[in-house]
Structure formats: structure tokens, C-alpha cells
N, C-alpha and C positions, 0 to 999 in steps of 0.2 A: 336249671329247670326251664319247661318252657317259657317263653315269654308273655306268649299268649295265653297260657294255665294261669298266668300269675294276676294278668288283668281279669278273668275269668274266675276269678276265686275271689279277689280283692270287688267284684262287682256282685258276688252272690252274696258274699258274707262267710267267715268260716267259723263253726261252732265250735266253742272255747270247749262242749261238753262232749262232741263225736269219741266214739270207741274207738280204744286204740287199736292199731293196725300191727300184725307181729310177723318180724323179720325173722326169716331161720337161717343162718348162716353168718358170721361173720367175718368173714373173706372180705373180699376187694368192693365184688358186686354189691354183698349186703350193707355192708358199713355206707357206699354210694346212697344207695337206694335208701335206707335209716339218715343220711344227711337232707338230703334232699325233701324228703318230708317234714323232716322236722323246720326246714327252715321255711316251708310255708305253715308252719302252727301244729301239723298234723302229730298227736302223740305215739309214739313208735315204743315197742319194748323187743330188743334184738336179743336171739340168743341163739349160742354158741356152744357146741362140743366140747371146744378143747378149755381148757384152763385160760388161754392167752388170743385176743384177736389176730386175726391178719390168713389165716386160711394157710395157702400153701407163699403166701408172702410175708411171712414172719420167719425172726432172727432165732437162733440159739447160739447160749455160750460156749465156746470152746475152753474147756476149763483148765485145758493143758498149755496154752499162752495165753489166758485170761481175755479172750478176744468176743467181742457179739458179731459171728457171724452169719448170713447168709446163707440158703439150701445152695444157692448160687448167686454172678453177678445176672442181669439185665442192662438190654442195649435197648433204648428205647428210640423213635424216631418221631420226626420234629409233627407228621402226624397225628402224632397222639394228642390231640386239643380235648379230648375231653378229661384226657388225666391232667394236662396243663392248667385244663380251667379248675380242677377241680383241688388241685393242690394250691394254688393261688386264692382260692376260697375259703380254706385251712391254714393261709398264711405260711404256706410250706414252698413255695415257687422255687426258692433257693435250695432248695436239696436237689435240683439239675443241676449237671455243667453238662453244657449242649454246645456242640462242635457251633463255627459260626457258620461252615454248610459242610457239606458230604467231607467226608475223606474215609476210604476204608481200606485200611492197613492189611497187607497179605502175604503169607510167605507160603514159598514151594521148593523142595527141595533141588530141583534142577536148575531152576530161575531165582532161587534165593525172595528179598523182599524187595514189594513193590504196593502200589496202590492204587485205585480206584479213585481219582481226583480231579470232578470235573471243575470246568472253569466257572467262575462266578460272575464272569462280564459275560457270558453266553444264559438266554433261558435256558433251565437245566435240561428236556427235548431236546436240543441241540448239543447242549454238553455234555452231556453223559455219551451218549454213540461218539461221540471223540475220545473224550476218555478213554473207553474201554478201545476202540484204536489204538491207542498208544501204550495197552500194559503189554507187558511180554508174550510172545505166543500170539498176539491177537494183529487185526490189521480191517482193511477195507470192509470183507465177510463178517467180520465180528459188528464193527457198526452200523452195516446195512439190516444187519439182524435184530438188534435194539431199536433201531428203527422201526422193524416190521412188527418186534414187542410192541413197541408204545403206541402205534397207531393198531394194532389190533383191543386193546385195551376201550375203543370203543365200545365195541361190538359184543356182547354177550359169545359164551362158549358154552359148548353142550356140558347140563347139567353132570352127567354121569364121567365124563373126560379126566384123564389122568391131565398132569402135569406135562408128563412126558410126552402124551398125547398130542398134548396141544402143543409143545413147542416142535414136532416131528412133522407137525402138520405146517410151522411156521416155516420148516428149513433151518432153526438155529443150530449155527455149528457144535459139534463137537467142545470144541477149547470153551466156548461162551457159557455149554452148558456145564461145564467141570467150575471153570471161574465164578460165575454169578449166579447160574439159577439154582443148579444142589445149593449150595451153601444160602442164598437166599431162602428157598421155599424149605432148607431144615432149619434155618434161625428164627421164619417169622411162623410156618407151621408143624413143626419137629414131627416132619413126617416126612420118607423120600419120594423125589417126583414121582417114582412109577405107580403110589396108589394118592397120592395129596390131590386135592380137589382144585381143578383146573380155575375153575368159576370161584374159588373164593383166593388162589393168587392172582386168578385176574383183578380181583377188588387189592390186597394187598398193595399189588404195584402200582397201582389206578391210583391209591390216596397217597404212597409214601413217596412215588414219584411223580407227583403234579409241581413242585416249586421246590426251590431252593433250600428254603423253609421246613418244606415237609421231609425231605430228603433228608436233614443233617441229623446227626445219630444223638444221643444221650447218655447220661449214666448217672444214678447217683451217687450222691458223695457222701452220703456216711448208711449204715445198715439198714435194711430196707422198715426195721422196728421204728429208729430216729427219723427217718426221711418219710416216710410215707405213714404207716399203720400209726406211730402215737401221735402224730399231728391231727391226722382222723378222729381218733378218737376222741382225744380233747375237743372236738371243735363238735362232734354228735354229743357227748357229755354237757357242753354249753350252752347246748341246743333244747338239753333235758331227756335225749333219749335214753331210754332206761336198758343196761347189758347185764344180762346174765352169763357167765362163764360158764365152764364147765355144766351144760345143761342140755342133755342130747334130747330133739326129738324122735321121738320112733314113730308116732302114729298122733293123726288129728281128731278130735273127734269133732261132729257136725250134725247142727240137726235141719241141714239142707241149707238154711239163708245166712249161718254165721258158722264159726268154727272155733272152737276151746283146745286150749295148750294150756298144760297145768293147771286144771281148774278155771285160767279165767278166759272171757269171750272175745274176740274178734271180727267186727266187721270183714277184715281183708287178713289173709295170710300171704307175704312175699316168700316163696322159698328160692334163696341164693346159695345153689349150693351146686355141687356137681353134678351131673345127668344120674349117674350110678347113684347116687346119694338120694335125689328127688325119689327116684324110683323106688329104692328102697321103703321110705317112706310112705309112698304114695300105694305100698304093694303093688308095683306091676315087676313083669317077667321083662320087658324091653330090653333091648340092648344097646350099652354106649360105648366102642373102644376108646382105650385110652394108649398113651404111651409114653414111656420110660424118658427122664433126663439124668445125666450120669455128672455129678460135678466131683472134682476130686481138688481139693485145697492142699495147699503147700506152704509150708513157709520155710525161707532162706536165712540161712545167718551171713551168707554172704550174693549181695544184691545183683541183680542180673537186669539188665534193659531189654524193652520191646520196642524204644523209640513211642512211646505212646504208652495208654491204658492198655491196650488191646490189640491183639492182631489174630486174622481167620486164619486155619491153615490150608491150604489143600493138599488132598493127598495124604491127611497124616491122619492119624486115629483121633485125634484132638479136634474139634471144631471151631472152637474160640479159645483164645488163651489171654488170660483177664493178668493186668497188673492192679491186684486189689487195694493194694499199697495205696499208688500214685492216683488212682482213681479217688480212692478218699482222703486222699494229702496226710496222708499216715507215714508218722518217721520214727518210728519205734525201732527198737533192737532189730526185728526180725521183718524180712519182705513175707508180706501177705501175695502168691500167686493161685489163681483159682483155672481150671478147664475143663472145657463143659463139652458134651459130646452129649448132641439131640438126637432122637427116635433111637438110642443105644440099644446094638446087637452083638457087641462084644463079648466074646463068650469064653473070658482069660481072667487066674482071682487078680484078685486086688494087688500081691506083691509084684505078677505080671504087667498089671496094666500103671502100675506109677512105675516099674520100673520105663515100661514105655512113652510116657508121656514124658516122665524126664530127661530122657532120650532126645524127642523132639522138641522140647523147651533147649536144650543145651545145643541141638541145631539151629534153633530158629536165634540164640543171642550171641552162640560163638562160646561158648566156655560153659567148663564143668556144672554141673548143677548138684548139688547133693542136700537135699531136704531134712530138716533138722524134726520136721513133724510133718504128717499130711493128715488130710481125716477124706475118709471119702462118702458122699450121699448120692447118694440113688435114688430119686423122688420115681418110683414104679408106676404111679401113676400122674403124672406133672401134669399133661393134656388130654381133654375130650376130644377125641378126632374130629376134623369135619368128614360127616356120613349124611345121609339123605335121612328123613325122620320123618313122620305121620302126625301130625297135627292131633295130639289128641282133646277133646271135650272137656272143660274142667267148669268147675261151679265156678258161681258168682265172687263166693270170697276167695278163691285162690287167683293169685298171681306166677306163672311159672317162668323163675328167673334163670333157672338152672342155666349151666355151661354144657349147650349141645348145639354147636354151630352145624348150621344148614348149606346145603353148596351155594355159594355167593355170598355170604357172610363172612365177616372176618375171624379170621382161627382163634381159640383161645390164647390170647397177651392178656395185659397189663389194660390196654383200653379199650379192649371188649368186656372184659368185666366191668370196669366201667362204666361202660354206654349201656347194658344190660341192668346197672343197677340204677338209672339212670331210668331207661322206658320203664323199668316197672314199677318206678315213684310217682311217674305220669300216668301210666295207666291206674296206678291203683285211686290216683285223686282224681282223675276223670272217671273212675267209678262210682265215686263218691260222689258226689258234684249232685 
């Protein structure tokens, strides 16, 4: 929370008897946004659709190896300071293992594996355009062009500008954009360059590659339920915030200066929830695209290496290929392998495409792969795309937290929701005030 809210609130006084303020959504954002309140006194009552919090960031069992897992894994990066603060305030900080800087693990099938690994006695500016000098395929042209990335990163890019746009307009080669930018702007916006919003991977690259720090990658180490969603909750439950499960809203009612949910009144409503969803609720007709993430889990009875958690592919139908196992220090019978393939237009069934990824798992470690079980999720709508959107008019008691990123905004992650449940904690007790 702000800092300045906090002396700001501690100098007015805050009333033990103010209405409570109701959060709709229990996602990332909401549960944020429900913390945060509550830890400056304000009473919150959150509620929630499904049975279980956590939004599209909650676990389910696999009941066929008795496992709690994941829709998918997440790679986070050392940017994300507002999920950092905010799981360190939940007492959860340890549910990261964070590289000590960059290193990012790659295979191709012509060049085999290699990586992304700048040096750590150079500021990362200067090391990184070496780096990428030195992977295969790449040389002087590749570094002079990271160059011309990071120094355009000043300068604002036209709002409407694809991705493609703007690095065609940079001169970035060929080999640079196959290596680093697809795979960058599908991992951090799961949408490909030729429609992804120029002006918010220019903010992307602006925050994750300013330092050393910000650069090096993450992941947690046990189920996104354990590591993140129940630490949450316990720590809003301690706070006294009151959760309803299973409790959809369809509609507010209002009689202009307050607004009722289930009979009872609220000064402020947060809705944290998807664009498509707000909308619904709010009856309007708008439109939010979203798009598809594709993960396909796997487990081995007999164990295979990546040299790491994780390695990107290029060139393969696979985007990321997760060692779920090793990531959560799991040494059971069976290796957990998970991969994930963003903005997915794959259009082959499912006995097709594990046969294929198995395929390219057994290239990328050198030996047979034969899956003892797989499950595959399709999350059809994972992200809100960033699109251009209209500002619209909303009363005094609403807060709209939804996930509809604007060109120059950061794309739907982990710390956008976040930071979204975060402004509208602030804004709603700056409303208050």
C-alpha cells in the first residue's frame, strides 16, 4: 500500500464502523485488492464463483497419480516486485526459487542446446547484446540490434504498432527475431508479434531488463494452491476479511450513491475479475479478446533431463518444456513433465499433438520418452489481450479492476494482476477518505 495513504489515513482517523466495501472476484487481483484493505482496517467481504479461490491460478487433483496440479507451470521474472512484496507480506517469499541472474535454457533442432547467458560482472545493457553475440547463429548484427532494442526503449512507439512493426522498423535481424522476440513477447504476452502491442512489450522489456535483478527468471516450488492462493488467504482471513465461495454475481443493484449484493449495502464495489466477466455483469455489449494457452502434462516412469527446470524450444510446436519434477524438488515414482504452447492454433486431436511433443521432448534429452499418463488443459481463455479500450463513466461506488490491458500497460501475468488489485485498494480508500 501506498505509503503516503497510510500516513494519510493514520492522520484522519479511520472509522471502526465505515461499510464494508465488496470485492467480486477472487483471482490474484481480488484477493490483492481484499489484502490490502483490510490491512489498513477497511472491512472487505470477497466473493467468488467457483467453490475454490485463486481464479485461473488455482490447483486441481490429478486423481490418476494422486498429484495437485497446476493448469500449467509459470516463469516469473525478478521484476515482478509487487508479487515479491506481496508474498513476503503473506509470509510466502519462499515459495520462489529465483535463478541468482538470467540464464535462459534453448534448444533447436539444427543447433541442438544452448543459452542465453549474460555475464554478471558487466551491467546487464552491456551484457546481454554480448550474449546474444555469442549463441549460435547470432554475431555482431544480433548485438547491434539489442542495442538498438534497449536504447529505443526510451522513447514511446506508436500506440496502434504491432510488434513486428516496430522491430522492422528497428532493422532487427531475422535469427534475433526467431531466437528472442517471438518467444519473448509469446511468453510474456501469449500473443504473436504480428498483432501484440508494440507499446506494452516496449514497457515488458523496459521493466524486465533494466538490472540483473530484474532479469533473472523464477518459478515456484510447490503448486500454485500451496505457494501462492492458501498463503493469501490465510493471511486475508487474519485480517478478518469475510469470503464467500461459490457465490456468483450476475447483477448490482444501486440506488445511485451505494450499491447491494445479496441484500446487503456497500459504499465501494471492487470488480476483479476478467474484462468479459465485468462486462457481463455490468450489461454492456463491449468487446475483450482473449486467447488460448495449451499445457499438456506428462509423467515418466522412466526420468529424462533438461539440464535444468526448463528449456524454450524453437522451431518446435512446444514453447516451454517444464521439468515439474525438479522445479518442485519432487522425487516420487513418476517424473512430472509439463508444455506449454501460448496464443495455441494448433489444429491436431490430442493423440496427435502428445504424440508430437513427445517427439520433441525425446530430441531435446536424447532418448525415448514413453508417458505412463498425460492430461492435457486447454485454458480457451488464459489472457485478455492488450487492445485499445474507451474509458468508460462509472458511478462513485464502482471500482473497475478488471483485466483489460491498454497499449502501454503490462499484458495480463501474475504482476499485473497484482498491481491492478493493488491501485484499486488505493483508489477505493482514496475514495473514502
Amino acid at each position: 500500500m501506498n505509503p503516503t495513504l497510510r500516513r494519510k489515513i493514520c492522520h484522519c482517523g479511520w472509522s471502526s464502523n465505515i461499510s464494508s466495501v465488496a470485492v467480486v472476484g477472487g483471482g490474484l487481483c481480488g484477493l490483492t485488492a481484499a489484502i490490502r484493505l483490510a490491512e489498513l482496517g477497511v472491512p472487505v467481504i470477497l466473493f467468488e464463483a467457483a467453490p475454490k479461490l485463486g481464479g485461473r491460478t488455482r490447483s486441481f487433483l490429478d486423481s490418476t497419480v494422486s498429484e495437485l496440479c497446476d493448469n500449467g507451470p509459470h516463469l516469473l521474472v525478478g521484476a515482478y516486485t509487487s508479487t515479491e512484496r506481496l508474498l513476503n507480506d503473506c509470509g510466502a517469499s519462499h515459495a520462489i526459487n529465483w535463478q541468482r541472474s538470467l540464464q535462459l535454457p534453448c534448444w533447436e533442432k539444427e543447433r541442438g542446446s544452448f543459452s542465453l547467458t549474460p555475464s554478471r560482472w558487466l551491467p546487464l545493457p552491456l551484457a546481454l547484446p554480448l550474449a546474444v553475440s555469442r549463441m549460435p547463429g547470432h554475431g555482431l548484427n544480433s548485438a547491434l540490434a539489442m542495442l538498438r532494442i534497449g536504447l529505443s526503449t526510451s522513447s514511446p512507439v506508436e500506440t496502434g504498432s504491432s510488434v513486428s512493426e516496430w522491430m522492422k522498423k528497428l532493422g532487427v535481424p531475422k535469427a534475433m527475431i526467431r531466437d528472442m522476440i517471438e518467444p519473448l513477447c509469446l511468453g510474456a504476452m501469449n500473443e504473436q508479434i504480428d498483432t501484440a502491442s508494440a507499446a506494452s512489450f516496449l514497457q515488458v522489456l523496459k521493466e524486465s531488463f533494466a538490472t540483473h535483478k530484474s532479469a533473472r527468471l523464477g518459478w515456484f516450488n510447490a503448486s500454485l494452491d500451496e505457494a501462492l492462493i492458501d498463503p493469501l488467504v490465510k493471511h486475508a482471513e487474519s485480517l478478518g476479511v469475510k469470503i464467500n465461495t461459490s457465490c456468483r454475481i450476475r447483477r448490482i443493484e444501486t440506488d445511485g450513491s451505494e450499491a447491494s449484493i445479496d441484500g446487503e449495502t456497500f459504499k465501494r464495489v471492487i470488480l476483479a475479475l476478467p474484462a468479459y466477466a465485468t462486462d457481463r455483469v455490468l450489461n454492456r455489449d463491449t468487446q475483450s479478446p482473449t486467447e488460448m494457452i495449451t499445457n499438456l502434462h506428462l509423467w515418466l516412469d522412466q526420468p529424462i533431463s533438461f539440464n535444468g527446470p526448463f528449456i524454450g524450444g524453437i522451431g518446435t510446436a512446444g514453447e516451454w518444456f517444464f521439468d515439474v519434477s525438479s522445479q518442485m524438488r519432487e522425487s516420487g515414482p513418476l517424473q512430472h513433465l509439463c508444455v506449454v504452447i501460448s496464443a495455441d492454433r494448433i489444429k491436431i486431436s490430442e493423440a496427435e499433438l502428445l504424440q508430437t511433443l513427445s517427439h520433441e521432448i525425446e530430441q531435446i534429452c536424447g532418448r525415448p520418452v514413453s508417458p505412463v499418463h498425460h492430461r492435457l488443459v486447454r485454458e480457451k481463455r488464459a489472457t485478455v489481450l492488450v487492445r485499445p479500450h474507451t474509458q468508460q463513466k462509472l458511478p462513485a461506488w464502482l471500482i473497475d479492476a478488471s483485466e483489460r490491458p491498454a497499449p502501454g500497460e503490462l499484458p495480463a501475468t501474475i504482476e499485473m494482476a497484482v498491481r491492478r488489485g493493488e491501485k484499486a485498494a488505493n483508489q477505493c480508500v482514496n475514495s473514502l477518505l
